[in-house]
C-alpha positions in Angstrom: -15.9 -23.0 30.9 -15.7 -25.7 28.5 -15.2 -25.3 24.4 -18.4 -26.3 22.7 -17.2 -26.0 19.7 -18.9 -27.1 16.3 -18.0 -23.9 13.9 -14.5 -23.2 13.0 -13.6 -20.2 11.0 -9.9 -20.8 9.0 -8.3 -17.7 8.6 -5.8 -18.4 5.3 -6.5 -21.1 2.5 -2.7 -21.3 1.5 -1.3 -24.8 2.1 -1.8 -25.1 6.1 -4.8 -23.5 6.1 -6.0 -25.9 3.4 -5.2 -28.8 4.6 -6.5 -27.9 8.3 -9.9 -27.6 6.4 -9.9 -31.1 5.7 -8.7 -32.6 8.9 -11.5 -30.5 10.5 -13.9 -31.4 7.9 -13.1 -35.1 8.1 -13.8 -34.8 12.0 -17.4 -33.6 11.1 -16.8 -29.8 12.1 -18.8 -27.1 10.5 -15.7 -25.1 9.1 -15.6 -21.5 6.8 -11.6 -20.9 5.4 -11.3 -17.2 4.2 -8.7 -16.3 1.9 -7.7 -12.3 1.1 -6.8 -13.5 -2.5 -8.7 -14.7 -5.1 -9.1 -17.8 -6.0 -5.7 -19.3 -7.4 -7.3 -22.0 -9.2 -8.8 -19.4 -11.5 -6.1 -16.4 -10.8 -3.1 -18.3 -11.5 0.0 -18.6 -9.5 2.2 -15.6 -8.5 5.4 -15.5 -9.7 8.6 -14.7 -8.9 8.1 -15.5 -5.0 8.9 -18.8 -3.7 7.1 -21.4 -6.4 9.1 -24.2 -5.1 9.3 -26.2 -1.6 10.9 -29.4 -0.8 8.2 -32.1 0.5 9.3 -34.9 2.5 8.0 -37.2 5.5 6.4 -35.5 7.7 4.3 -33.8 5.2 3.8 -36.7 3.0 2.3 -38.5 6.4 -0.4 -35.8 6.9 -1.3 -35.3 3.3 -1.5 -39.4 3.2 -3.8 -39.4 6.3 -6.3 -36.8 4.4 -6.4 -39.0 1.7 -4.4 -36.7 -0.6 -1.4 -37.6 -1.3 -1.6 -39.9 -4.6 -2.7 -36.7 -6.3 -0.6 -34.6 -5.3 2.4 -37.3 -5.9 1.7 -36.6 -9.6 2.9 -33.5 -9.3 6.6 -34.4 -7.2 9.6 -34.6 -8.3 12.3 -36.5 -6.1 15.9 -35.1 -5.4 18.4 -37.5 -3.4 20.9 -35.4 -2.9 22.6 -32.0 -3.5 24.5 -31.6 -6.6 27.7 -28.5 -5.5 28.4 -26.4 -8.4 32.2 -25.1 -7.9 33.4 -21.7 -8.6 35.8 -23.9 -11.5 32.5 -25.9 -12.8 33.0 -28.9 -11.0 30.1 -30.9 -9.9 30.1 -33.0 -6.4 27.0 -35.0 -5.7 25.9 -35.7 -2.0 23.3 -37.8 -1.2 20.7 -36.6 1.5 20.7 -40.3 2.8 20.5 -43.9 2.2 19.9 -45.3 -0.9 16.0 -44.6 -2.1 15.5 -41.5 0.4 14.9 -38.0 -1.4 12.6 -35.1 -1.3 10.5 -34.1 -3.4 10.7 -30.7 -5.4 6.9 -29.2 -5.6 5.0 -26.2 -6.8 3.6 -24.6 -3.9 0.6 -23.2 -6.6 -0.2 -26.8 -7.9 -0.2 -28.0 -4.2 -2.4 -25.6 -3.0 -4.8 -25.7 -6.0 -5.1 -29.6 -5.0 -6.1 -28.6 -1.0 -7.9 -25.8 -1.4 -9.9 -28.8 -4.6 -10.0 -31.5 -1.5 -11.4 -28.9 1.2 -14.1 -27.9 -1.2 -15.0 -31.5 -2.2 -14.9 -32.6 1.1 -17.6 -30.1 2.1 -15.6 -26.6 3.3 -17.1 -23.4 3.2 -14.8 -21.6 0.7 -14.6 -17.4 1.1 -12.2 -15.8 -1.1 -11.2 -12.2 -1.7 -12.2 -11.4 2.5 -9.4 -9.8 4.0 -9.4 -9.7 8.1 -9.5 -6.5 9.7 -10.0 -7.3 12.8 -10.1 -10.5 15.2 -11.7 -9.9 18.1 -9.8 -12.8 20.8 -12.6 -12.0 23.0 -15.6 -12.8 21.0 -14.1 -14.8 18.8 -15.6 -13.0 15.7 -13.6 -11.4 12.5 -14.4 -8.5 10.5 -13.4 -9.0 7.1 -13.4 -6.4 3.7 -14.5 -8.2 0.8 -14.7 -6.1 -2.7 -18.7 -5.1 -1.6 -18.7 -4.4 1.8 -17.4 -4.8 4.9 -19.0 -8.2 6.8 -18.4 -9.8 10.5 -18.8 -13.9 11.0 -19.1 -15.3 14.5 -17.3 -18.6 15.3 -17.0 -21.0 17.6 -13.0 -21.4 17.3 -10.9 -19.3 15.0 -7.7 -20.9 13.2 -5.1 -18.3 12.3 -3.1 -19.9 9.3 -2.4 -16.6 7.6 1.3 -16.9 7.0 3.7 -15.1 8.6 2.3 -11.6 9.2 -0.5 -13.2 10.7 -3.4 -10.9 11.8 -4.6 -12.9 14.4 -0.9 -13.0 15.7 -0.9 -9.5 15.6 -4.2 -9.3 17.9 -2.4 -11.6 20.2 0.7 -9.9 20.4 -1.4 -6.5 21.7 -2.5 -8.5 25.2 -0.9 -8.3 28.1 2.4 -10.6 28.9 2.4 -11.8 25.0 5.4 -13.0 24.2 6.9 -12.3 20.5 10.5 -11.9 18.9 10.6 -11.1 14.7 14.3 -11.8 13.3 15.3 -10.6 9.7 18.8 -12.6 8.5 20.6 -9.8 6.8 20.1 -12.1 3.2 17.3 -11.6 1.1 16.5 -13.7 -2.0 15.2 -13.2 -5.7 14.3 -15.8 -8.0 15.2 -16.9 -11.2 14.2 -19.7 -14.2 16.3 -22.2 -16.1 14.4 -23.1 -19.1 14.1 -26.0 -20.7 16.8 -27.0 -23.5 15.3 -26.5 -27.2 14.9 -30.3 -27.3 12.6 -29.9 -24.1 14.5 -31.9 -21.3 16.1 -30.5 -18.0 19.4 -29.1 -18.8 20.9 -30.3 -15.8 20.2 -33.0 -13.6 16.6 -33.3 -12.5 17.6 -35.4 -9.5 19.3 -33.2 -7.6 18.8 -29.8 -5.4 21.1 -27.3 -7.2 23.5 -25.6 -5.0 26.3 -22.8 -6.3 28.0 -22.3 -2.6 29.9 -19.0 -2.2 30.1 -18.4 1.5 28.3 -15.4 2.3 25.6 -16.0 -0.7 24.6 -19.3 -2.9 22.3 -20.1 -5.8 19.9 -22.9 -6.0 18.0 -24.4 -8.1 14.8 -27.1 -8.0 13.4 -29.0 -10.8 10.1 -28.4 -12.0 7.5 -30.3 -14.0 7.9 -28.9 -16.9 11.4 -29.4 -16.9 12.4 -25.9 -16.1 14.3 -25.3 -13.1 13.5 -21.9 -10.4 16.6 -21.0 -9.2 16.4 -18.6 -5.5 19.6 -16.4 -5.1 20.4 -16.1 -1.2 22.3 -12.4 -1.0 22.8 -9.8 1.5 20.7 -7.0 1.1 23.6 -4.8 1.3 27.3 -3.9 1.0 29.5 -5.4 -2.0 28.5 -7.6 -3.2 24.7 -7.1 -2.5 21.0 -6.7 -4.0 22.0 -2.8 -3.2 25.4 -2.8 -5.3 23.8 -4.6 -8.1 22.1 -1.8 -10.3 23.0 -2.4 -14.4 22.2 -5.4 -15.8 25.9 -5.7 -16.6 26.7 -5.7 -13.2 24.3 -8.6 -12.7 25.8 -10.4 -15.2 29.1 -9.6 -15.0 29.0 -10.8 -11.0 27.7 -14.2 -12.3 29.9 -14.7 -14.8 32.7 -14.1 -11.9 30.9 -15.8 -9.4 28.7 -18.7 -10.8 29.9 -19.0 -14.1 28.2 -22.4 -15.3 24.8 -21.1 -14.6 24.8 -18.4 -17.0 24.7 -21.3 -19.8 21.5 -22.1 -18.5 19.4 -18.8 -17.1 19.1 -17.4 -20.3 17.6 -13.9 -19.1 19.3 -13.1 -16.0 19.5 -9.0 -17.0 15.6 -9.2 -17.4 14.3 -11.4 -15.0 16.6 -9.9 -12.5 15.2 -6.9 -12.3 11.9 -8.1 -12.8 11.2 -10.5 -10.0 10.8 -9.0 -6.6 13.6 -9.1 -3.6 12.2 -10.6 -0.7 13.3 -10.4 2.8 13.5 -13.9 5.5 12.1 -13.8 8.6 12.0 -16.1 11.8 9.2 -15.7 14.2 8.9 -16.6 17.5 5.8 -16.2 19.8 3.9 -17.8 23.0 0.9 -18.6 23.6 -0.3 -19.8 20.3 -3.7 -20.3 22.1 -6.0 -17.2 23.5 -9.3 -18.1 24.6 -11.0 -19.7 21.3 -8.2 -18.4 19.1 -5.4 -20.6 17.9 -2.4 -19.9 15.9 -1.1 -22.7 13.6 1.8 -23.0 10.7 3.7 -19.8 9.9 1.3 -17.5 11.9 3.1 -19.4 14.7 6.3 -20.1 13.6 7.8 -18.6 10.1 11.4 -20.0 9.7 13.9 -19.5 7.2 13.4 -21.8 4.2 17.3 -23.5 4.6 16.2 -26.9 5.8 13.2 -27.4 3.6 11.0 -27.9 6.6 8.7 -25.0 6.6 5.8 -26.1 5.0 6.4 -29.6 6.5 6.6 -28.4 10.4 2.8 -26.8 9.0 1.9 -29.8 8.0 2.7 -32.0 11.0 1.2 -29.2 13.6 -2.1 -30.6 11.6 -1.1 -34.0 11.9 -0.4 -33.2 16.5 -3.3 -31.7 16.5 -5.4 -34.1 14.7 -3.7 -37.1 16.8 -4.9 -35.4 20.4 -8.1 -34.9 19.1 -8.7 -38.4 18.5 -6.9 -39.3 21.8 -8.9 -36.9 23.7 -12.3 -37.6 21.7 -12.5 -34.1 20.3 -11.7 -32.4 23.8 -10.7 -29.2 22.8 -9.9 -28.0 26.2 -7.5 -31.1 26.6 -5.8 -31.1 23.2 -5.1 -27.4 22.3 -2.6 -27.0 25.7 -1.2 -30.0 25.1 -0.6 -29.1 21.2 0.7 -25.5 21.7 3.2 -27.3 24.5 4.4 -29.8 21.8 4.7 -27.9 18.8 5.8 -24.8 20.5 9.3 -26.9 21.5 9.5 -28.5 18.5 8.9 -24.7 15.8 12.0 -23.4 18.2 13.9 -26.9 17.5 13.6 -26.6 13.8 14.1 -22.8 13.7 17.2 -22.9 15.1 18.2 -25.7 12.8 16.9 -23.7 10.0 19.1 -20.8 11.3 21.9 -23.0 11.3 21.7 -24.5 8.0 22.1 -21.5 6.1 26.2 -21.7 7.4 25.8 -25.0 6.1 25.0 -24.9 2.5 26.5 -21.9 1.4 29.5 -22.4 3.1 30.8 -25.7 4.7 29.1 -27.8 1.8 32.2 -26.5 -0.2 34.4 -27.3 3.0 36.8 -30.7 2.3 36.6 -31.1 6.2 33.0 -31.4 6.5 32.6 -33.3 3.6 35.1 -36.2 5.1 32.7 -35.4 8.6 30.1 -36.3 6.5 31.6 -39.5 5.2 32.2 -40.4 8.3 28.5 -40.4 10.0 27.3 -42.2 6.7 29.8 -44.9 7.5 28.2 -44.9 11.7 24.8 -45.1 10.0 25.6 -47.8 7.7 27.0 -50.1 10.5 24.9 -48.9 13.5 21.4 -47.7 11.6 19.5 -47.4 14.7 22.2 -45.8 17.2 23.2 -43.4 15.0 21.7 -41.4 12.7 22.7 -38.3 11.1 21.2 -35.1 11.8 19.3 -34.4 8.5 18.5 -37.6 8.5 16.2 -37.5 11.8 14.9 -34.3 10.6 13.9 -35.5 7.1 13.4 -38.9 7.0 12.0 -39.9 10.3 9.1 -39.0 12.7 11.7 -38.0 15.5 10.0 -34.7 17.6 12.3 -31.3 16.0 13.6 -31.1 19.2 14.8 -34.1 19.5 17.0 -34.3 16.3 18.0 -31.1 17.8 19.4 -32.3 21.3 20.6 -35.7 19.8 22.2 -33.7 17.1 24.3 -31.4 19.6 25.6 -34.6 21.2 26.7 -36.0 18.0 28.2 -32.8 16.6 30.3 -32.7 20.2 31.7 -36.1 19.4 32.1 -35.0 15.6 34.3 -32.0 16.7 36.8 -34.3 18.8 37.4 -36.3 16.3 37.7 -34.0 13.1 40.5 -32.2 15.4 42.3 -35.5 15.3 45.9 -35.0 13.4 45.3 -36.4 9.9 41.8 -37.4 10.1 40.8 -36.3 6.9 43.5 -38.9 5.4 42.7 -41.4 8.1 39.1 -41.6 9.0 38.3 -44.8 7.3 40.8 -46.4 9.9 38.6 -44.9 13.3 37.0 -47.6 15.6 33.1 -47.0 15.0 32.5 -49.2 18.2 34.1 -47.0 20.2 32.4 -43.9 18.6 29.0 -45.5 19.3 30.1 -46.3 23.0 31.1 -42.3 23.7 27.6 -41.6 22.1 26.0 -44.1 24.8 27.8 -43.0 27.6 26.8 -38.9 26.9 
């Protein structure tokens, strides 16, 4: 039986869910978005869990195709590159790409305040404070607590952008052959604040994502607007050092002061605000089908990934962009375009999971590493003279419109040439002297 769908119920008003509104709204839908919370506009932002992200293009495409984005680029601030903080205080910059690519370092509480604004201008049925009890994937109704009583709306198609411990995933994962894998990393994280200077200006560099590698752990740090910074320590939940050997707040400071000695000049109350600020755990989800009956998962309810490659709220972002595309190439077909976007995007959440995953090695670890530092140099050097046959890996994952999966095949290949010639006696003295041509020409002929 064909969809006839002109209600939509959006389960979730944070960032996916709010900008799903929209694109629905725009496409002349009747659509209700139902957040357990309050209203952050008038609640305020939580803190103390994960105030920053890292925008870049794919998100800035759909927020640009909602008509959003010029307000919310008032509230960006661009990075173009990492800035490594050594164990000795020395500082290496490293660009994320050409010249004039960055991200952009935003609050995840200003952003949303500006969606959740847009949806309700635009004409969305706003619900907040309703918590879903149940989804029902056969009748496509939810029952939902509010602080009065207990009430049950009736949709035509349900959107399940409630984050990673998505109820409607839950429903889903309760039917027969549902497939669904949860993976904690052993790391959690905890975040802190570098103020302002007493003059009011960023004490360090506002250009840069902050990174204090240490190999099994690393700081960060992202600018804010008002020229703080929010720093996210990455650490294993236990054994020494961990979150669970950490219990005086000399011990806290006592491990940075060993371990990332320059930031203490800046996070001026690590013993409070450590203990203060929750410890959170990372998850990656994987599921399939993302589509039962008139039920469809979207954004973290389908896919939560670990936040190492910036992409989580972006990959959110362009499953409403996908989805909005086949419904205008399908004329609003539902029973055409939601197979077809589950297929896509499911390939394409995996892809960037994995690369996500991978990433984590990456920046706490090898950023450090003189070896892949030179391997680095190198593939800015292929990119320079051959822009469009090779590109680096973060590159296609940050700065172009290339599928996840994609980056993630062509990246393999690339990495396999990589690894030949990084085993090369005396590369890391010699590798301005290797024949790019003939680099290029391996990379053709894999």
């Amino acid at each position: 039986m064909s969809r006839q769908v002109k209600h939509i119920g959006i389960l979730g008003a944070g960032l996916v869910g709010a900008l799903l509104s929209i694109y629905l709204r725009k496409r002349g839908y009747k659509v209700s978005m139902f957040e357990k919370r309050a209203d952050i506009r008038k609640a305020g932002n939580e803190s103390g869990r994960s105030i920053n992200l890292a925008l870049s293009r794919r998100g800035i495409k759909a927020l640009k195709e909602v008509g959003v984005f010029d307000e919310v680029s008032k509230i960006l601030l661009p990075m173009e590159g990492r800035m490594m903080h050594g164990v000795d205080g020395q500082l290496t910059f490293q660009p994320y790409g050409k010249e004039g690519q960055f991200i952009n370092s935003v609050s995840r509480g200003k952003l949303n305040e500006i969606l959740i604004s847009k949806a309700e201008e635009v004409g969305v049925e706003l619900n907040f404070e309703h918590t879903s009890k149940n989804v029902s994937l056969d009748n496509t109704h939810v029952e939902f607590a509010t602080p009065e009583k207990n009430i049950t709306h009736q949709f035509d198609l349900i959107f399940g952008s409630d984050g990673a411990f998505s109820q409607m995933r839950q429903a889903m994962v309760g039917t027969n052959r549902y497939n669904y894998e949860q993976y904690y990393i052993p790391h959690g994280y905890k975040e802190l604040t570098i103020p302002p200077t007493e003059s009011g200006d960023f004490a360090i560099a506002s250009n840069a994502l902050h990174i204090w590698p240490r190999g099994k752990y690393m700081l960060i740090a992202l600018p804010n607007l008002d020229k703080s910074f929010t720093c996210t320590l990455f650490f294993p939940f236990e054994g020494t050092p961990s979150f669970e050997s950490l219990q005086t707040p000399e011990q806290v400071s006592a491990f940075f002061s060993e371990t990332f000695p320059d930031s203490l000049e800046y996070i001026k109350n690590i013993g409070e605000e450590y203990f203060k600020n929750p410890t959170s755990s990372l998850v990656t989800i994987k599921c399939f089908p993302w589509v039962k009956n008139n039920c469809v998962l979207i954004g973290d309810a389908a896919h939560a990934i670990v936040p190492f490659y910036g992409q989580g709220m972006n990959a959110g972002f362009e499953d409403c962009f996908v989805l909005n595309k086949l419904l205008e190439e399908y004329s609003d077909d539902w029973d055409k375009a939601l197979p077809l976007y589950e297929e896509m995007r499911k390939v394409d959440a995996d892809a960037i999971s994995d690369l996500a995953l991978h990433n984590f090695v990456e920046m706490r670890d090898l950023v450090a590493d003189e070896k892949f530092l030179v391997q680095k140099k190198i593939e800015a050097m292929l990119h320079e003279k051959f822009p469009d046959q090779w590109i680096p890996l973060y590159s296609m994952v940050t700065f172009s419109d290339m599928r996840y999966s994609d980056a993630l095949k062509t990246g393999k290949k690339q990495q396999t040439i990589m690894d030949e010639i990084m085993s090369r006696p005396g590369i890391l003295e010699n590798w301005q002297q290797l024949d790019s041509h003939l680099i290029i020409d391996k990379l053709k002929a894999f």
